[in-house]
Structures are given as C-alpha cells and as structure tokens.
KOLLUMSE-595426 format. One record per residue (C-alpha): x, y, z. Coordinates in Angstrom, 3 decimals, always signed. Layout:
REM residues N
ATOM:X:Y:Z
...
***
This chain:
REM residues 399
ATOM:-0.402:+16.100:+9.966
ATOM:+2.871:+14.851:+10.826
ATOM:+6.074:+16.111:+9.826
ATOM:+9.109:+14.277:+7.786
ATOM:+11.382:+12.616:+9.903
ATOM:+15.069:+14.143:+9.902
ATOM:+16.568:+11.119:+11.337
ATOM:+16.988:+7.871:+10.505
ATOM:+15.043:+6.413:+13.255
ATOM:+17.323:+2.648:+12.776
ATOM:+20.952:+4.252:+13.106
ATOM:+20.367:+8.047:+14.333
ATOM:+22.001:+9.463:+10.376
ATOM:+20.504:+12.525:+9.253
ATOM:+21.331:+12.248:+5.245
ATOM:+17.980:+11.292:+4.077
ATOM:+16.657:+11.197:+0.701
ATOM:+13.329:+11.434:-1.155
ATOM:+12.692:+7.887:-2.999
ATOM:+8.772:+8.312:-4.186
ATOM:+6.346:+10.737:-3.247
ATOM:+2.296:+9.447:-3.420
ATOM:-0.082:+12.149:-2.237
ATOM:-2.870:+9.928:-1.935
ATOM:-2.499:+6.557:-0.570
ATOM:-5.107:+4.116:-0.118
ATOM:-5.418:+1.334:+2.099
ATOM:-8.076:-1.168:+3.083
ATOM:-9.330:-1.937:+6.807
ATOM:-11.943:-4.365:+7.989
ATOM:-14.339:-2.536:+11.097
ATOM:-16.009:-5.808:+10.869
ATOM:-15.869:-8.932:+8.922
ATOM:-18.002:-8.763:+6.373
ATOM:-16.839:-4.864:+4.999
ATOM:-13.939:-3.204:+4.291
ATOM:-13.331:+0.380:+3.572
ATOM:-10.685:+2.666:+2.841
ATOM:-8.556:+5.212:+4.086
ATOM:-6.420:+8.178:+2.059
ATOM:-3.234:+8.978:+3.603
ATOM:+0.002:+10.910:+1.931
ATOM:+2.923:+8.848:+2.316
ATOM:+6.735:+9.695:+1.379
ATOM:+9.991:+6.529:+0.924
ATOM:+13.150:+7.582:+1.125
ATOM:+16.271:+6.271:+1.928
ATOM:+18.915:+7.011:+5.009
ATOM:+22.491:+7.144:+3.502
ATOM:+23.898:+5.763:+7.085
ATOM:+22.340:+2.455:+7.069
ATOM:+21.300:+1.944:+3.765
ATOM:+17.763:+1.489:+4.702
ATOM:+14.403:+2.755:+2.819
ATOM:+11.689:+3.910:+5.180
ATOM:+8.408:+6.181:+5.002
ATOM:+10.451:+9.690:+5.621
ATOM:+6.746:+10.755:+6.790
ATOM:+5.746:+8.474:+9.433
ATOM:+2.401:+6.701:+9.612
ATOM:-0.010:+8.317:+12.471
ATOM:-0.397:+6.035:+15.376
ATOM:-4.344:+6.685:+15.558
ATOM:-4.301:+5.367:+11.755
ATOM:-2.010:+2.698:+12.810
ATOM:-4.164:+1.786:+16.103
ATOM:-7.293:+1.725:+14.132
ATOM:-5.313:-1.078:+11.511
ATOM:-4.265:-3.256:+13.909
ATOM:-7.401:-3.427:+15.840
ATOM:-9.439:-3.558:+13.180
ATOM:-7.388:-6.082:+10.406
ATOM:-4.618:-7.602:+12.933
ATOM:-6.681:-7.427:+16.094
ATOM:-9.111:-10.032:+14.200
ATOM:-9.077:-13.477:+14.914
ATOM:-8.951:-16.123:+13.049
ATOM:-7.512:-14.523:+9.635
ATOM:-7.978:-14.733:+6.504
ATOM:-5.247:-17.821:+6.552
ATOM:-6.604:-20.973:+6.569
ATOM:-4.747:-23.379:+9.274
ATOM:-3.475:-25.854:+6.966
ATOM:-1.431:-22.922:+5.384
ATOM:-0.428:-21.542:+8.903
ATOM:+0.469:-25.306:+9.735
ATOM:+2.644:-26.005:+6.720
ATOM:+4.623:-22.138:+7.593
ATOM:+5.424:-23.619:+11.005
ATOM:+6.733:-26.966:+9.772
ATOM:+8.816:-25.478:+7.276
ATOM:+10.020:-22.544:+9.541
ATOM:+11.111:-25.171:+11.987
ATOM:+13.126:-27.073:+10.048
ATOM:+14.826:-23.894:+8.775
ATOM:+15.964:-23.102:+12.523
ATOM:+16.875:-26.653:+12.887
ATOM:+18.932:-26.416:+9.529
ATOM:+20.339:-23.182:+10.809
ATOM:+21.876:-24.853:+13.994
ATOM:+19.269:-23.022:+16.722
ATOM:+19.066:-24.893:+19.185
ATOM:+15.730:-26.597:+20.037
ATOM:+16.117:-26.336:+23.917
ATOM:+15.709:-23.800:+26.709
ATOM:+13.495:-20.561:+27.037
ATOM:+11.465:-19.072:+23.723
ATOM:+10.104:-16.096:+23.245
ATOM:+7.704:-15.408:+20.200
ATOM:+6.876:-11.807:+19.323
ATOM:+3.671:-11.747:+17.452
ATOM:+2.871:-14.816:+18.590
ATOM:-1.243:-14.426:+17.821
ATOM:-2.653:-18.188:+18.596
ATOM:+0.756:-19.659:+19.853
ATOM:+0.670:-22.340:+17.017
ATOM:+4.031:-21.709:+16.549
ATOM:+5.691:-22.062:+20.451
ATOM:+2.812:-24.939:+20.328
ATOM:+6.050:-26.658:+17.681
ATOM:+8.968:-25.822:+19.988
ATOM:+7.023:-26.755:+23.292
ATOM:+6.384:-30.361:+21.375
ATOM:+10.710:-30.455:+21.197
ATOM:+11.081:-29.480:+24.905
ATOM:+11.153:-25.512:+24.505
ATOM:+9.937:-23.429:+27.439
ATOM:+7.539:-21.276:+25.091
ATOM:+6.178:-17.319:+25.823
ATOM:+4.460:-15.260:+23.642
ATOM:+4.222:-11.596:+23.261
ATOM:+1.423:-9.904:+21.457
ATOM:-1.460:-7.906:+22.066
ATOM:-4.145:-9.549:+20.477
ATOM:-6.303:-10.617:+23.617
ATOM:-8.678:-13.266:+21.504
ATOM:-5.555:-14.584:+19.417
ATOM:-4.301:-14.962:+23.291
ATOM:-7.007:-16.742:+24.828
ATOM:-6.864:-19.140:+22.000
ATOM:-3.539:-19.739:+22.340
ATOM:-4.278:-20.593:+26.415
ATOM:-7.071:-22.841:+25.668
ATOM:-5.688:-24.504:+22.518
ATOM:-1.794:-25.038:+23.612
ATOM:-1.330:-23.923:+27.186
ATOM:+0.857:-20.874:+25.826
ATOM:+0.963:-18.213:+27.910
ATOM:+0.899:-14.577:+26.180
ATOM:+1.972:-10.971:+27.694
ATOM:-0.778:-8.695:+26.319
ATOM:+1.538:-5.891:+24.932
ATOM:+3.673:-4.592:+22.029
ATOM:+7.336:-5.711:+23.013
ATOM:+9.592:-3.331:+24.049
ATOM:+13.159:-3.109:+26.197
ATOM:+10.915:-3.008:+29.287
ATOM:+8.425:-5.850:+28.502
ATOM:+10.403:-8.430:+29.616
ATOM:+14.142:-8.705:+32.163
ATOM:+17.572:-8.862:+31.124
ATOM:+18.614:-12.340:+30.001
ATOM:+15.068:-13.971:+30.127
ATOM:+15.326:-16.251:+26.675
ATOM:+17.670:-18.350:+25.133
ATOM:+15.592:-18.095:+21.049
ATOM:+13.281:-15.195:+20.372
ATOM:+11.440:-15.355:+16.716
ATOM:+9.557:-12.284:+15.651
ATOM:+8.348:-13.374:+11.784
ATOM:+6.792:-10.459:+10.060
ATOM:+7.025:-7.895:+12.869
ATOM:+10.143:-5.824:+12.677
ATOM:+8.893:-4.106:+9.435
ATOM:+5.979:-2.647:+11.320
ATOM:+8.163:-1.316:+14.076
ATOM:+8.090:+2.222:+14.414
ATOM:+11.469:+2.654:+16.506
ATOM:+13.351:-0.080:+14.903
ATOM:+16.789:+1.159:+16.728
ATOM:+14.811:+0.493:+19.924
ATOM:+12.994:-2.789:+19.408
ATOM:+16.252:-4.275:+18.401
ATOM:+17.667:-2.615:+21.172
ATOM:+15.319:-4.853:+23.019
ATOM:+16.081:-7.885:+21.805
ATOM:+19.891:-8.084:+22.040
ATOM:+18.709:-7.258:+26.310
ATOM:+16.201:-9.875:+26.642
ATOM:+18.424:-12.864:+24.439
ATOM:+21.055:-14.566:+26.635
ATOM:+24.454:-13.857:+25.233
ATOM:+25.142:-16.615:+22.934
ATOM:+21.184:-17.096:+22.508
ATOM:+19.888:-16.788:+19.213
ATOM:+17.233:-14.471:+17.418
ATOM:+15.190:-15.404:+13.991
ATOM:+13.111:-12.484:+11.884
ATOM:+11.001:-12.746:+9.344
ATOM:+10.790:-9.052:+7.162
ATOM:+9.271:-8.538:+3.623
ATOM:+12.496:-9.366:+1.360
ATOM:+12.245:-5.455:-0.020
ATOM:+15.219:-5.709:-2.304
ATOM:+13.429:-8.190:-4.854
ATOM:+10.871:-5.579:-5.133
ATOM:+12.712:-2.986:-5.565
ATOM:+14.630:-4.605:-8.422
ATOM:+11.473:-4.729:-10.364
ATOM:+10.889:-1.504:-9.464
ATOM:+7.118:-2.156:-8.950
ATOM:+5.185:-0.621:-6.338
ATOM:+5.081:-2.145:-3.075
ATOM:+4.105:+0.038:+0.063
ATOM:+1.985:-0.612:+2.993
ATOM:+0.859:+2.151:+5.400
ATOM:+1.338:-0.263:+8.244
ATOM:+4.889:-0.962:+6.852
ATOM:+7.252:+1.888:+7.725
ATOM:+10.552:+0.098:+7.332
ATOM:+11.636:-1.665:+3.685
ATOM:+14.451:-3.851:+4.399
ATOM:+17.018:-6.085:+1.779
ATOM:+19.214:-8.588:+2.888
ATOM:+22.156:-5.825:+3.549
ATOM:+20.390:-3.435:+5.113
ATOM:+18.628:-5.818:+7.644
ATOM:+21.796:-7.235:+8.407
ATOM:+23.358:-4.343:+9.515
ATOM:+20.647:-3.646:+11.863
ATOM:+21.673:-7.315:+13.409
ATOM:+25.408:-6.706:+13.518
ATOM:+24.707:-3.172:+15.151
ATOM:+23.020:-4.400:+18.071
ATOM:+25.459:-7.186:+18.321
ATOM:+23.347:-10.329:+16.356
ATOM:+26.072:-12.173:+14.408
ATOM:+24.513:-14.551:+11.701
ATOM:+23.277:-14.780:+8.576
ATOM:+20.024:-13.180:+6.240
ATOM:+18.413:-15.627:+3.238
ATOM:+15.540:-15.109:+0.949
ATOM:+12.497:-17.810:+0.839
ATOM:+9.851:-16.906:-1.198
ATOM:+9.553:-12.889:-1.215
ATOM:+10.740:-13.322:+2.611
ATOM:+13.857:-12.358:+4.313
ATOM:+15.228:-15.128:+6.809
ATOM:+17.807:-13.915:+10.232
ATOM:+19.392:-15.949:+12.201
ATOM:+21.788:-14.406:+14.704
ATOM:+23.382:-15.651:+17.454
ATOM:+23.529:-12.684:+20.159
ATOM:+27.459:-11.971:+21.081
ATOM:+27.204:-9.167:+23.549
ATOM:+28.622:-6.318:+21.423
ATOM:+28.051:-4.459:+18.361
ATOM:+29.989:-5.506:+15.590
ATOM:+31.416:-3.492:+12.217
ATOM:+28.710:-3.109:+9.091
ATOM:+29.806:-3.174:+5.573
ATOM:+29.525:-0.517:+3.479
ATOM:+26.037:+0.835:+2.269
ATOM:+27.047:+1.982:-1.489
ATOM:+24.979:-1.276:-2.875
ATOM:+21.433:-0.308:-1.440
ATOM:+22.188:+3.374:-2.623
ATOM:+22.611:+2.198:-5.876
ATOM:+19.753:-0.244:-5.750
ATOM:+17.001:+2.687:-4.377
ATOM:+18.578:+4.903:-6.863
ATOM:+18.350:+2.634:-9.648
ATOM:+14.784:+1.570:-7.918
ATOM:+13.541:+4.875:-8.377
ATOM:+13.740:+5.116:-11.922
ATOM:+12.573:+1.697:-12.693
ATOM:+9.290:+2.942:-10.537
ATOM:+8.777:+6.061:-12.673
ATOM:+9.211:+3.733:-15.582
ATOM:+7.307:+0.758:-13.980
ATOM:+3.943:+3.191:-13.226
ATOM:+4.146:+4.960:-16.795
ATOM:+4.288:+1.762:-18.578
ATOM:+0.848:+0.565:-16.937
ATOM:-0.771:+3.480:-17.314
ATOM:+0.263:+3.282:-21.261
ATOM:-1.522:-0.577:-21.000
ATOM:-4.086:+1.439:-19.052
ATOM:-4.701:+3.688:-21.827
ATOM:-4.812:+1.218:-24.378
ATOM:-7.284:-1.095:-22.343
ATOM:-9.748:+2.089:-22.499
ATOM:-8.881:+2.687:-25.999
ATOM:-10.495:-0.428:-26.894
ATOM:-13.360:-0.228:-24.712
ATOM:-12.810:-3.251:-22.808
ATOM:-14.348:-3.959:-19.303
ATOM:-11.681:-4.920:-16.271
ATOM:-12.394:-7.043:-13.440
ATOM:-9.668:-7.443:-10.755
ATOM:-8.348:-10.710:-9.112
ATOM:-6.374:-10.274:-6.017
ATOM:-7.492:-8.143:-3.763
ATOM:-4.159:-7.552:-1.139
ATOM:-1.825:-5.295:-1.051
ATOM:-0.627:-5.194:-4.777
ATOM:-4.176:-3.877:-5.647
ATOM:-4.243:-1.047:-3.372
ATOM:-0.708:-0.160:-4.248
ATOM:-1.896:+0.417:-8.228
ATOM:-4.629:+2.358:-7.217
ATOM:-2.592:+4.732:-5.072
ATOM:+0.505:+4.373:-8.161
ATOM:-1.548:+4.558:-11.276
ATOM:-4.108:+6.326:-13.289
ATOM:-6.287:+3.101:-12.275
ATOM:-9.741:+4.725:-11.283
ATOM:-12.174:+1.993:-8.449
ATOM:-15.465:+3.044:-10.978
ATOM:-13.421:+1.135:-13.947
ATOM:-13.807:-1.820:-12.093
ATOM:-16.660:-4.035:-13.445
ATOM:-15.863:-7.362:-10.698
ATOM:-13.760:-8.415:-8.090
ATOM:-12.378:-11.633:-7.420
ATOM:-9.983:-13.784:-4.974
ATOM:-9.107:-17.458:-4.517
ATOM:-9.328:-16.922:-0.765
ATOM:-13.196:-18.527:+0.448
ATOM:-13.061:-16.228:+3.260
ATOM:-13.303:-13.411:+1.284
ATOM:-15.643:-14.491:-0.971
ATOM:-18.503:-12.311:-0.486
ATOM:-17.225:-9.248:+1.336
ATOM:-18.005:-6.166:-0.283
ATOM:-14.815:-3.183:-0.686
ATOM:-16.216:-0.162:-0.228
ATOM:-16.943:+3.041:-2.918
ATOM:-16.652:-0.806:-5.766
ATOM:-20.051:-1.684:-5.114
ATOM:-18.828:-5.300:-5.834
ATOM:-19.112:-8.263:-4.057
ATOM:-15.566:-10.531:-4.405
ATOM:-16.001:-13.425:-5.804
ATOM:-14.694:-16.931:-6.677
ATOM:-12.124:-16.537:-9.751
ATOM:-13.946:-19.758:-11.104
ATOM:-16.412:-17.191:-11.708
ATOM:-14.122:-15.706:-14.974
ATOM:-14.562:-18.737:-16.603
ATOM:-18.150:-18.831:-16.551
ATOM:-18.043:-15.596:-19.009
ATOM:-15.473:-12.954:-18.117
ATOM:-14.887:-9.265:-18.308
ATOM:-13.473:-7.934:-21.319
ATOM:-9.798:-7.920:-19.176
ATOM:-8.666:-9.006:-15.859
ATOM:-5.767:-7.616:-14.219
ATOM:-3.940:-10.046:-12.238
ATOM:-3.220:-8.343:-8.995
ATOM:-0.468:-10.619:-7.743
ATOM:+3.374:-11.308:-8.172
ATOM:+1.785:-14.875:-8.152
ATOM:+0.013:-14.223:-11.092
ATOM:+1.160:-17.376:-12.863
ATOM:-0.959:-19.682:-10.822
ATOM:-4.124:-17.073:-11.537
ATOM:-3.643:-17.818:-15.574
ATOM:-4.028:-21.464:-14.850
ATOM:-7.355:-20.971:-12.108
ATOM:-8.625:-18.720:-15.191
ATOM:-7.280:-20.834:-18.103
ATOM:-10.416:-21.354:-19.618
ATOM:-11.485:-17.982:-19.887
ATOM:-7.872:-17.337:-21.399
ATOM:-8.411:-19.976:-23.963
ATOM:-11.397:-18.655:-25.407
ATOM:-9.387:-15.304:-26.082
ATOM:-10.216:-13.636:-22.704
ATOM:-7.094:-10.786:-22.110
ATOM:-5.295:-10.537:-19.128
ATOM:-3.451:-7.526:-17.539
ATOM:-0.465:-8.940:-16.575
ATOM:+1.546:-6.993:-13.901
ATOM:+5.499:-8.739:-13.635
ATOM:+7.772:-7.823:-14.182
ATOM:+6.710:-5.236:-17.047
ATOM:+2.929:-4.997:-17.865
ATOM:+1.204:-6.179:-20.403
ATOM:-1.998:-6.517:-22.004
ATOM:-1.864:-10.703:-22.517
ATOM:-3.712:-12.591:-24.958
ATOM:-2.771:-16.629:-25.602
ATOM:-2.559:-16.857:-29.212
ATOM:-5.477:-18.887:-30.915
ATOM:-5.229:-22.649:-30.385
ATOM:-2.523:-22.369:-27.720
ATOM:-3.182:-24.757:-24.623
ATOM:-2.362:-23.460:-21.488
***
C-alpha cells in the first residue's frame, strides 16, 4: 500500500495537512465498452501550507492508474459526441485569440487524443504536434488531419529545449503525478516569450460548496491562486479565469521564476472547505434517512463522477438503487457492475418513475426540465446543490 507523501510534490514544502479522510473509495472503469466495474481504494486530501495547493496526501498507485487510463482514457472515440468536442475547440480558440496568443509558429498539444484541436490551429497557419499516448486516438489523428503524435506521457525529456512557440495541455495537469516536474517541462520546451494555455478542474468553486468532488485519477485540486503560483514559479507570467467549472491559463513564458503571493486565502478556503464537507455529507445522509423513512424507491440520473463520489461520501448503499439513468446515448445500455441495472434514457422517468430520483449532477437544473413531467405529477427529486434536498414542485406548479 503506499505511504503518505511528506512533501509537497508541486513546491518541495513539508507542512502538510489532513483535509478529508475516505477509507473506501470507489471508482468506475470500463475493461470493455459495454461494462463497467469498480474498484475500492483509500484515498486521503490534504493541503501543503507552501503553495496553497490541495492534493491526495496518499498518492494513487500507478498499476491502478495504468489500468484507468488504458481502460477509460485509452478508449477511443469517448463518450463525447463530436459536435460537443467541435463546439469546445471553437470556443477554446477564440479564448486564445481573445487572450492575445498568437496564432502563428510551432504548437504543441499535450493530450492531444484525435488532434481535432491542432486540426484548428493548423487551419490558421500553426505548425501543430501532439503528445499523447493513446496509439488509436493517434492513428486517427494521422488519417483524419495529418497530425503527427509522439506516443508518450510528456515529460522534460520528450521533446528539446526551445522546440514550440504555444503548448495547450486542457485537462491534463490535474492528473500529473509530479506536477513540479511537468511544469518544469514546459517552461524548457516553450520559447522564451512563447506562450502556454491549461485547462484544470476549477477546484475552488467546489470547494466553496463544500461538496464532494474527488477522482482517483485526479491527484492535484487546483483554484485560481494556487494554479497560478505554479505558473509564476516556473516562470509563466499571465493570467487564470473560470469558464464553466474550468480553470483557464494563459502565460507567456519569461525565462525566470517570478514572486507568488501569499497562500493565507486557500488555507482559509480548505479550512473553511472542510467543515462545509462534514456538514455537506451529514446533511444528505439526514435526506437519506428521511427518503428511507418513507419508504420511497431511488433511481439515479447521472452516472459520472458526482455519483461515485456520494457513494464513497455517504451512507448511500448501490442495492438502494432501483434504476439508472443518463442523457448520454452512448451509455444507454451499459450495465455498472454489483447495480444489476441497465442505464437508461432519463425520458424513461417520465414514463412512470421511482418513488425519488437523485440528480447526480451540479447540472441538475437541466435534469428537472428532461424529467419535468414526472416532477409535475408529484414525482420527488433528490436534489444535490448546493445543500440537499428532498424536492417536490408544489401541486399545480408548471415547470
């Protein structure tokens, strides 16, 4: 089993403190895809008082890691549909454009996967590489755009000294194990005066709620500060935004590290974080309680990461589950393992629904309206944000 960290593995500190302890965390993986099953694993947040940034204190095992990432990222295609992918892309490139990166010279794109993305800055004159090692995703990316991929997980010695003028990594740095290193990295490989972009979970909304939020695959937990300083450490000077649940760098790489502000606000925030958890969990296990008290059957929508995190939080038990549903197609009839349950079409609920649904999802909202009229004819919901509650639209209200 492996052993708590006892330093910070993004600035080298060794004040580390215990956020939230889980003994048994469960996670899904897909061996093939039409099954997924789970794993247990014990997993411990805490916080380094150098940086000011949260982190699993007891680091994720790299066979359990290996076996996720060939498994659930080593598939191709996703679960994503490529109008959604498409729409990302636009709208990321006209946030680099808006942010003054400019569209010319050599890109690199970590976690590249089918190189629809460099396929948008090669159409604007970009020299495009990508850097992932997803060998399908790869060939696609050959046969579909011309993109050319390395076949590896990027580190300091993947690529020379100087060899881009833009590298993007969206969604990567959060999974990095040595984040000290992989940034490391990046300020060699970016020209001086080149620019970088990332893409992390934006952790600090969470963590205001103080809902659960973990992935195993996920051993970093990053706000706007704390990312930030990361950049300015390794030298990236710019600027971190937050789109939709996502945190947004761009740097511009100036050769040298550079002075970090103080790191007394994300103390606060994972000390105030960890009570609003405690408080968060024993509130829905009190809606819990009163859901069994009245002897109603649940079904769950939303079957991601929000799910798995309430089963691994909670009291929730998988045999009180009665049906499973998702408004992704592609997951419509894939079975979870130890549920028994195929997932199904939401559009389902409305046919005649469970006695209760809980609403897996911060995006809950747009799940009342897909199951609105199962809600009108007095169908209760288990709402999840940003306090739970057993919902119930009062009699003759429209939605």
């Amino acid at each position: 089993m492996n052993k708590h960290i006892d330093r910070c593995p993004h600035c080298g500190a060794s004040e580390l403190e215990v956020l939230v302890e889980i003994e048994k965390y469960s996670y899904l993986i897909r061996p093939t895809e039409f099954e997924s099953i789970w794993r247990t694993v014990p997993m411990t947040v805490g916080l380094c008082h150098g940086c000011g940034t949260a982190m699993q204190l007891l680091p994720p095992d790299r066979g359990a890691l290996d076996e996720i990432y060939s498994k659930y990222y080593g598939s191709y295609p996703t679960f994503a549909s490529d109008p959604e992918m498409d729409e990302r892309h636009r709208e990321f490139m006209e946030f680099l454009v808006a942010a003054g990166v400019p569209m010319s010279g050599h890109a690199l794109e970590i976690g590249s996967y089918d190189g629809r993305f460099l396929a948008r800055l090669q159409s604007v004159g970009m020299t495009v590489h990508g850097c992932d090692p997803n060998a399908a995703a790869a060939a696609e990316a050959e046969r579909a755009f011309g993109v050319t991929t390395t076949l590896e997980y990027f580190t300091p010695d993947t690529f020379p000294e100087d060899s881009f003028d833009f590298v993007s990594a969206r969604l990567v740095l959060e999974h990095v194990t040595e984040p000290d290193t992989f940034l490391a990295g990046l300020q060699k490989v970016v020209r001086t005066n080149g620019h970088v972009a990332l893409e992390v979970p934006d952790c600090g909304i969470v963590m205001a709620e103080g809902a659960p939020f973990w992935m195993y695959e996920h051993p970093n937990y990053f706000t706007a500060t704390s990312l930030l300083r990361g950049m300015r450490r390794h030298g990236f000077d710019g600027t971190v935004t937050s789109h939709k649940g996502i945190l947004r760098a761009v740097c511009r790489n100036t050769g040298a590290a550079l002075a970090t502000d103080d790191v007394a606000v994300d103390i606060a925030l994972a000390h105030d974080f960890r009570t609003r958890y405690r408080d968060y969990v024993a509130r829905f296990d009190a809606v819990l309680a009163d859901v069994r008290r009245q002897g109603l059957p649940m079904a769950v929508y939303g079957i991601g990461n929000y799910f798995t995190n309430l089963l691994s939080s909670t009291s929730l038990e998988q045999s009180e589950i009665v049906a499973i549903y998702d408004g992704n197609p592609k997951k419509w009839g894939l079975e979870i393992e130890g549920l028994g349950l195929p997932i199904r079409s939401p559009d389902t609920v409305n046919d005649g629904g469970p006695g209760v649904v809980l609403l897996a999802s911060a995006s809950y909202p747009g799940m009342m309206e897909r199951i609105a009229p199962y809600l009108d004819r007095g169908g209760k919901a288990l709402l999840p944000l940003p306090t739970p509650v057993l919902y119930q639209r009062p009699a003759g209200a429209a939605a």
